[in-house]
C-alpha positions in Angstrom: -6.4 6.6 3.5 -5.8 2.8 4.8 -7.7 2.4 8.1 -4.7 2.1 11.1 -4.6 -1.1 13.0 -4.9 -0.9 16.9 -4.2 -3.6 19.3 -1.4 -5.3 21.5 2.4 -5.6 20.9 4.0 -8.0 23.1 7.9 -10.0 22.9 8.6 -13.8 23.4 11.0 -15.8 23.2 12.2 -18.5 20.3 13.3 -21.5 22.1 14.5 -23.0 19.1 16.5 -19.9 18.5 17.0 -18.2 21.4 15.8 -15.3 19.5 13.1 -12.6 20.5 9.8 -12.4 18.3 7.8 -9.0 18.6 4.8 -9.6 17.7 1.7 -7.4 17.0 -2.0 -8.4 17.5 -4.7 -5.7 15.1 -7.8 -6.1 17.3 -9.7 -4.8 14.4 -8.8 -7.5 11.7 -7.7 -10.2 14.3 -4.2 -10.8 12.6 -0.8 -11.5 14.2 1.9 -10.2 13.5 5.6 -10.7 14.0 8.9 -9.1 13.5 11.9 -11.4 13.2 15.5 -10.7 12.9 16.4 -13.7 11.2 14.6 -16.1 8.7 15.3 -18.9 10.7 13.1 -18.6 12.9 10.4 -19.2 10.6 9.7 -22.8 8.9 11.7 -23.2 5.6 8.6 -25.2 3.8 5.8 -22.8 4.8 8.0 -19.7 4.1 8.8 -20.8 0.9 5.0 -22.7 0.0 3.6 -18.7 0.6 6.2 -17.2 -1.5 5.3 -19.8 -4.3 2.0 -19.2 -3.7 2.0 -15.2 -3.7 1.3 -13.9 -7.7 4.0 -11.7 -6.8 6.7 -13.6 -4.9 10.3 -14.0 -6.5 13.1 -15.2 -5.7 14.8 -13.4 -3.9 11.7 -13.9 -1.4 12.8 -17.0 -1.0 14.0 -18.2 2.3 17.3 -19.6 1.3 18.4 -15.7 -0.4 17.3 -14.1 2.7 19.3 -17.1 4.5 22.4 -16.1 2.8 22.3 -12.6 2.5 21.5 -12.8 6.9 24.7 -15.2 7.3 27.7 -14.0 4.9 26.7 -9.8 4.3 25.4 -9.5 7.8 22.5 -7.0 6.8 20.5 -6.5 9.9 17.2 -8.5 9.0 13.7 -7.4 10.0 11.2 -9.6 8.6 7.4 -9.0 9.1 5.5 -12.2 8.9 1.6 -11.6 8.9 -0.7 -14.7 10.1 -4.6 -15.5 10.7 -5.3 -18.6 12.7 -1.6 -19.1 12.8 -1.3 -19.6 9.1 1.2 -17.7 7.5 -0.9 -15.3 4.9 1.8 -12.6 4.3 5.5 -11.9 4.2 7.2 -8.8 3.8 11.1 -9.2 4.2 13.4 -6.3 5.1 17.3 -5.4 5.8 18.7 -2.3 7.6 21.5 -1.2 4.8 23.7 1.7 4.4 22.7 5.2 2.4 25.5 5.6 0.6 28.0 8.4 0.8 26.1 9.3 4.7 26.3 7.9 8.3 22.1 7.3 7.9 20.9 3.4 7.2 17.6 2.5 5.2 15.2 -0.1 6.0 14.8 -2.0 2.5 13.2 -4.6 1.3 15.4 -6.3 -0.3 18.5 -5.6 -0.4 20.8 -7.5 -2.3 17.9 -7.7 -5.1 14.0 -7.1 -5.3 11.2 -7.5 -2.6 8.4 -6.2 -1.8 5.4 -7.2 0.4 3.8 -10.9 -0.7 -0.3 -10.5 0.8 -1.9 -13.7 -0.2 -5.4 -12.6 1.8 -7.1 -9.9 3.5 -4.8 -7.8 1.2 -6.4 -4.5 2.7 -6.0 -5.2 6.3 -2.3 -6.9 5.8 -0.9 -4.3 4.0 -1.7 -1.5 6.1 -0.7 -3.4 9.3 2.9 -4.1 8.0 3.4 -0.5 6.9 1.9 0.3 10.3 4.8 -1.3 11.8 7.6 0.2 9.6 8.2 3.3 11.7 8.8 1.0 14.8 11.4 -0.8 13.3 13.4 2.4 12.5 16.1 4.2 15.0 17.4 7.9 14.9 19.9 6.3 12.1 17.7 4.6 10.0 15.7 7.1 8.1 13.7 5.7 5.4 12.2 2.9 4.3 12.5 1.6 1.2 11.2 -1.1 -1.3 12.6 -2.1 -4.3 10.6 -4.0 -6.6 11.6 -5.7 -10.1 8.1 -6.8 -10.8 5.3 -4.5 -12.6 2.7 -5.9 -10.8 3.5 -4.3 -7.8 2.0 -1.5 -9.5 -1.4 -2.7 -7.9 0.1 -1.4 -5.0 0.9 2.5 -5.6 -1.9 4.4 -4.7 -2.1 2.7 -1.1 1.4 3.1 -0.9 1.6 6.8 -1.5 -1.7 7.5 0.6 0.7 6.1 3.7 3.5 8.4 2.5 5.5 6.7 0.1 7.3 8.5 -2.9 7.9 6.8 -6.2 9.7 9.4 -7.7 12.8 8.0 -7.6 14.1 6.9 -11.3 15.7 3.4 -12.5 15.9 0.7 -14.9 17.5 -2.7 -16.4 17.0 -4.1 -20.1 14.5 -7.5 -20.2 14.5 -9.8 -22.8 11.5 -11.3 -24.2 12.2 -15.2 -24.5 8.8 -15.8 -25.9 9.9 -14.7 -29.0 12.3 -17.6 -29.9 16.1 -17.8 -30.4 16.0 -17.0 -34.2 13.9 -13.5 -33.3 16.0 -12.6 -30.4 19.3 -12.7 -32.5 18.0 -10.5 -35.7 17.0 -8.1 -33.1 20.5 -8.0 -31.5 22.9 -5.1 -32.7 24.8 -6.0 -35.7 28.1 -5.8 -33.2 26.7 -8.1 -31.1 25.8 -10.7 -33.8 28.9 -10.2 -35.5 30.6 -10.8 -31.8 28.6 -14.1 -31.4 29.5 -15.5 -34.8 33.3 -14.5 -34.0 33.3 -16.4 -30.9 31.7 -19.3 -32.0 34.9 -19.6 -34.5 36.8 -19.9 -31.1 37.6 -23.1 -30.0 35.5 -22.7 -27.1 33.3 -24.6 -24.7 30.2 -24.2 -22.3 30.1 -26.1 -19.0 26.5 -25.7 -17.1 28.5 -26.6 -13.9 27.6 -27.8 -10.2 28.4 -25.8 -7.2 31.5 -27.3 -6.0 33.6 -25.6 -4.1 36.2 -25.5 -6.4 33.9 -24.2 -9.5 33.1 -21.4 -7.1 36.4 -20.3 -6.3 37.0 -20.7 -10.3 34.1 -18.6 -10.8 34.8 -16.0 -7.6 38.4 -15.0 -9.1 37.0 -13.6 -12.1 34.3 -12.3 -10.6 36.0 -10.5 -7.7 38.4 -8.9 -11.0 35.4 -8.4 -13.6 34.0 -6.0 -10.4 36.8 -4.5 -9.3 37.6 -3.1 -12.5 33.9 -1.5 -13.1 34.1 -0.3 -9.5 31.0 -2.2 -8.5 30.2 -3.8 -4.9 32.2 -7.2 -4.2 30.6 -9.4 -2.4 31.9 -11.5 0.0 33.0 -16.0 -1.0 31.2 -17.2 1.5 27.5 -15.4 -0.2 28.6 -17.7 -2.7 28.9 -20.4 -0.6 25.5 -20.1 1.1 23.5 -20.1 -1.9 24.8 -23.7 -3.1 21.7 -24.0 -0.4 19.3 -23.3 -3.5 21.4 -24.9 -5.9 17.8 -25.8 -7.8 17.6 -21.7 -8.5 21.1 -21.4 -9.4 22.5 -21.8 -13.0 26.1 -21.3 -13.1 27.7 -21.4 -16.5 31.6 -21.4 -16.9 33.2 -20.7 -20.5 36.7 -22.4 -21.3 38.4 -21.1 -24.3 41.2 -23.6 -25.8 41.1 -25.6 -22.7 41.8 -22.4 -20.4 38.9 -20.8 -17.7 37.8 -17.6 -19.4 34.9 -16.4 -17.1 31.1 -17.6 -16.2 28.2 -16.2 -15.3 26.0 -17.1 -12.2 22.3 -16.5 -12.8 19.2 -16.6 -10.5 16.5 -18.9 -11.8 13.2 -17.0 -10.5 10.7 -19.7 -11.2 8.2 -17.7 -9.4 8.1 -15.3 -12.6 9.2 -17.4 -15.0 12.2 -15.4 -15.5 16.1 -15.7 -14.9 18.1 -12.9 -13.6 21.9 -11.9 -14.9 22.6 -11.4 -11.3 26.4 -12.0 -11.2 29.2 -11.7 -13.7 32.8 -12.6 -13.6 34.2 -12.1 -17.3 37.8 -10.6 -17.0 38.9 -7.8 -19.7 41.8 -10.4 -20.9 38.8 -12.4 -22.1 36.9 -9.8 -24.1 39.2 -10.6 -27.0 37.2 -14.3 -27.4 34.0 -12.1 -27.4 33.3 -14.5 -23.7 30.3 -12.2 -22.6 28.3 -12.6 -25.8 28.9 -16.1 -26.0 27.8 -16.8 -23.0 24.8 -14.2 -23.4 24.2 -16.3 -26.7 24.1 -19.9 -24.9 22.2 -19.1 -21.8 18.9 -17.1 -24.0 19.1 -20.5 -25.6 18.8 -22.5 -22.3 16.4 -20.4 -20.9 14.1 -20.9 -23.9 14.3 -24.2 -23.9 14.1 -24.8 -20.0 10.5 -22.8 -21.1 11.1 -19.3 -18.8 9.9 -16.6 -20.4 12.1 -13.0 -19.8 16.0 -12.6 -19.6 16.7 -9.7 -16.6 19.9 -8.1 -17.4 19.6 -6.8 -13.9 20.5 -2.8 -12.8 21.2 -0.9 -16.3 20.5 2.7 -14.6 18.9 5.4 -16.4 22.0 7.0 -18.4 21.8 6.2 -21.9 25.6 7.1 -22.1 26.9 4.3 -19.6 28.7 1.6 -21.5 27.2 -1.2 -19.2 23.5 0.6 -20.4 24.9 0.8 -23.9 26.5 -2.5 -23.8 23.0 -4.2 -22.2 20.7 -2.8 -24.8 22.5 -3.9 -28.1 21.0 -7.2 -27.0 17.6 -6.3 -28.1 15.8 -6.2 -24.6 13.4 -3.8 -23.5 14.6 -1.3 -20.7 11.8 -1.6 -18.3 11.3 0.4 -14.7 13.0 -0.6 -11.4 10.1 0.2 -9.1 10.9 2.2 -5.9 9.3 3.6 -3.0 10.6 5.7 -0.4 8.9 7.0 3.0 11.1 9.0 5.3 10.8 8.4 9.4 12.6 11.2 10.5 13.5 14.6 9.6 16.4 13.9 8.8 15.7 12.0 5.3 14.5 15.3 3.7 17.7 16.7 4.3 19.9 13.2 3.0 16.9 13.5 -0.1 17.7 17.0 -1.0 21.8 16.4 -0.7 21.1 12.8 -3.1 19.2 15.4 -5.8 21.8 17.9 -5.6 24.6 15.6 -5.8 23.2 14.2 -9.3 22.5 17.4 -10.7 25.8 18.2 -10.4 27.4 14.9 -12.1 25.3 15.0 -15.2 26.3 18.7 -15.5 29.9 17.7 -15.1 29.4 14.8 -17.3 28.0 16.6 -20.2 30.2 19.5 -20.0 
């Protein structure tokens, strides 16, 4: 069990903010630190410098994600930055979002995407101070904290994590692609339907645009997106998170397909230099486009730019845990590997085992509707 940190906790002001900073003093390790409700309060270079510095920041770490997802989705934000000698050594972002289908919120970290704590030094003593400060940061309506994680090698951190309480029980995963492999390799390991679909679109006269974020590209691209997610019932977001990330337009790849001069759909992908790795974060291929086979082609070109821009892994993003969803089935006839979402979940209040035991009831009972 992690040692508990003991010490001072004290509020100030941000006069370049207005915004109040708790922040926590350990007596026992000598570190600081502070909880923030906004990023901005916070320098953009030495945020981002740690995150580029942490083997395990991403990013969606970054400051200009967290930026966005603060300003257009409005998620509550409570950030805990850790510092020694007033030099950032640790972040660990967070947002206070919805449980679905309940009136209870979640602390999670992060959410839109993957976080998880970045602990550059005195990894012991950091790590156990942040989660330390967790329950704090949680009101009769916020009942769990949570931390959602899309790289393995926060692995490293599961035993501490369940000494303080955390479960990883909890069950997901999305289909990677191994870009190492090469082009030719990744497309014999493809389905045959999703070969022949590439070859049948490539007889289209068809073309590829890796465009900028203008405004007007993003409200080409929003249309189709806002109708591509509609019709699979998924979460819209809102133009203007759109907007906000043009402010990391250097992690943004934005590909728009045109079929016989016409706009058929695009794709908007997170480039996670961090990890070498690019994320299928947003899609907005209509169904009227299906017919030009738009989603392979465009799956086709961008494992092509990826290899040569020299990432390693294609992230389909969230493809479950249900071997019978078309968007799983769909997803793994590209030859990826289905590799584990990594949760943990720590309740603060009686009230979570009672939300926990509804969640496990509730899918029970759809997979035995499902299958019968």
């Amino acid at each position: 069990m992690a040692q508990h940190a003991s010490g001072s906790t004290h509020s100030n002001r941000d006069e370049t903010t207005g915004r109040t900073v708790q922040t926590m003093t350990d007596d026992q390790s000598g570190l600081t630190v502070d909880v923030i409700d906004t990023v901005v309060m916070k320098d953009r270079s030495r945020w981002n410098d740690l995150v580029e510095r942490s083997e395990l920041g991403t990013v969606f770490h970054r400051y200009e994600w967290l930026e966005a997802v603060e300003n257009a989705l409005e998620y509550p934000a409570r950030h805990i930055v850790v510092e020694k000698d007033t030099n950032p050594i640790g972040l660990f972002p967070n947002f206070v979002a919805e449980i679905p289908k309940t009136p209870f919120y979640r602390l999670t970290s992060i959410y839109p995407g993957f976080g998880g704590p970045l602990m550059t030094t005195d990894v012991t003593e950091s790590l156990s101070t942040v989660l330390d400060v967790v329950p704090q940061l949680c009101d009769n309506r916020t009942i769990v904290h949570e931390i959602r994680a899309c790289n393995t090698n926060f692995l490293r951190y599961n035993d501490f994590l369940e000494a303080e309480g955390y479960d990883s029980s909890r069950v997901g995963g999305r289909f990677v692609v191994n870009l190492e492999k090469g082009y030719d390799t990744i497309f014999e390991e493809m389905d045959s339907s999703k070969r022949r679909a590439i070859r049948r679109g490539r007889e289209t006269d068809h073309e590829i645009v890796e465009a900028e974020l203008s405004q007007v590209n993003l409200e080409r691209f929003y249309e189709k997106y806002k109708q591509h997610m509609k019709s699979v019932g998924g979460i819209v977001y809102p133009f203007e998170f759109f907007e906000e990330l043009s402010a990391m337009e250097d992690r943004i790849l934005l590909l728009m397909l045109y079929v016989e001069g016409e706009y058929a759909g695009g794709f908007l992908e997170l480039l996670n230099d961090e990890q070498d790795v690019v994320h299928g974060f947003f899609a907005g291929v209509p169904s009227e486009s299906f017919q030009y086979h738009a989603s392979e082609l465009l799956y086709d070109y961008l494992f092509q730019w990826a290899i040569d821009e020299g990432y390693e892994k294609y992230d389909f993003g969230g493809g479950g845990a249900d071997f019978e969803d078309g968007a799983f089935q769909f997803k793994e006839e590209f030859g990826g590997e289905l590799v584990p979402n990594i949760y943990w979940e720590r309740g603060t209040g009686p009230t979570w085992k009672l939300v926990e035991t509804g969640r496990s009831l509730y899918n029970r009972y759809n997979r035995e509707t499902d299958s019968s």
